[in-house]
C-alpha positions, 0 to 999 in steps of 0.5 A: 541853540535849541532842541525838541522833543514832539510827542513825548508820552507822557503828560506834561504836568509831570514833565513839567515838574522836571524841567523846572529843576534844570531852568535857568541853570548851566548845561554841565550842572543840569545834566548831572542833576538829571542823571541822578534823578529818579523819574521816568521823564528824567532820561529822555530830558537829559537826551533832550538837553545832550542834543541841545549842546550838540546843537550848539557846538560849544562845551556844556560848561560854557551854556546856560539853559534859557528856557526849559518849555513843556507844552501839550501835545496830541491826546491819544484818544482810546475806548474802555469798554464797560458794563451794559454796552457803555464805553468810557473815554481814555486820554493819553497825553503826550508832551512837546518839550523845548530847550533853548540853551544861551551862552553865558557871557551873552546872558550876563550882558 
């Protein structure tokens, strides 16, 4: 039972610091963790993970979350135009999020 999330705007290193808190923890305690944080990645996660219990099809008190993954997406590349005819690169980075979630009594065996 998983779910993702492709091309996230938004770099993974601050996703990261997100799905950290809610690894290794049960479905109904990280979506209230997520609900009352306050960065900007924290709702699409929590949609994220909403989907991922959908996916499964079992009650989110019955699910614990096995891996929370955050790999790099695509790099929107754009042009900042400088002085004298310069052109400097702009990044924007994008995230691929993974939630696999795992019944609790298939963990505890």
């Amino acid at each position: 039972m998983k779910a993702q999330l492709n091309n996230y705007r938004q770099a993974p290193r601050k996703v990261r610091l997100i799905t950290t808190l809610v690894q290794g923890k049960n479905a109904l305690h990280a979506q209230a963790i997520l609900a009352t944080m306050i960065k900007r990645g924290a709702l699409p996660i929590k949609k994220l993970l909403d989907s991922a219990v959908a996916n499964a099809g079992v009650g989110a008190d019955k699910l614990i979350i096995k891996s929370a993954r955050v790999d790099k997406g695509v790099v929107i590349k754009r042009w900042m135009p400088r002085a004298m005819g310069r052109a400097f690169p702009i990044h924007k980075h994008t995230s691929k999020v993974v939630i696999e979630l795992a019944k609790i009594d298939e963990t505890t065996k």
